[in-house]
C-alpha positions in Angstrom: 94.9 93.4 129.8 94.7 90.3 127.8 97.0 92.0 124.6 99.4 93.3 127.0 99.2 89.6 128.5 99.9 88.2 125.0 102.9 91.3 124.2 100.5 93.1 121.2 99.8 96.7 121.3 96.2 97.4 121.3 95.4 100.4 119.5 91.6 101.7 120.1 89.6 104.1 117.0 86.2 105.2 117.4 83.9 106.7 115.0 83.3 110.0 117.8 87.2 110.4 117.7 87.7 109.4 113.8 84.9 112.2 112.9 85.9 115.0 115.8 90.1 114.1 113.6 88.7 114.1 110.3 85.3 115.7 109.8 83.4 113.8 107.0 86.9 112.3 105.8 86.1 109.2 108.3 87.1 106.5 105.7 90.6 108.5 105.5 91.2 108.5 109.1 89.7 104.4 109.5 92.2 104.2 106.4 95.3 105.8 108.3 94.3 103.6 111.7 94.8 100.8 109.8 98.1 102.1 108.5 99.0 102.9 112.3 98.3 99.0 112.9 99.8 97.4 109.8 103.4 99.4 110.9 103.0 98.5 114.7 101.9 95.0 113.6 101.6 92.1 115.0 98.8 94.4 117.0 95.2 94.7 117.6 92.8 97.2 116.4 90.1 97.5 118.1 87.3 99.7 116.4 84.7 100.9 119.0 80.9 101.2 117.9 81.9 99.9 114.5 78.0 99.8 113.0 78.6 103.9 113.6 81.4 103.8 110.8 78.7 103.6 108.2 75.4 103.9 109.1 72.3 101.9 107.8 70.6 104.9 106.5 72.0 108.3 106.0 70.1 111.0 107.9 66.7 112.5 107.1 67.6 115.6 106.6 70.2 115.0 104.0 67.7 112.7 102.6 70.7 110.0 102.4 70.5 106.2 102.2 74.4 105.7 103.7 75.0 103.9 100.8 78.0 105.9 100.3 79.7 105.4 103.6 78.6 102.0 103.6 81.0 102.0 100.4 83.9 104.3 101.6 83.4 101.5 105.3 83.9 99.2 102.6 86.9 100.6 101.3 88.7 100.5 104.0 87.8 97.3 105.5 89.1 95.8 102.1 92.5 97.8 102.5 92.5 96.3 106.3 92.2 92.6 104.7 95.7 93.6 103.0 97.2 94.7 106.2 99.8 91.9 107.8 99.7 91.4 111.3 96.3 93.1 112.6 
């Protein structure tokens, strides 16, 4: 209510919908919602349950730490700090 209030698109991404779109290519599809914002800008983008983008430790079966998508989240939150408007 308050963006449509204020005349900004609100665009919503979750991790449940970026993974069920992409698979394990989550930092390509956080990438391309930030390229949805950055052409609809001035926007918001609000990222549901962002802590599930990259979690603190991968899980045990895979033996993971997350490190690497605590990187690829990293990625992509750099590439949003380059996106006007958002």
């Amino acid at each position: 209510r308050l963006c449509r209030s204020l005349g900004l698109l609100l665009l919503e991404v979750s991790p449940h919908e970026l993974s069920r779109q992409h698979g394990d290519a989550i930092s390509d599809g956080f990438r391309l919602a930030l390229s949805a914002a950055g052409r609809s800008a001035p926007c918001v983008l609000l990222i549901e349950s962002a802590e599930e983008l990259a979690p603190a430790a991968g899980s045990e079966e895979e033996g993971g730490s997350g490190a690497a998508a605590r990187l690829a989240l990293l990625d992509a939150l750099r590439a949003a700090s380059r996106v006007q408007g958002v």
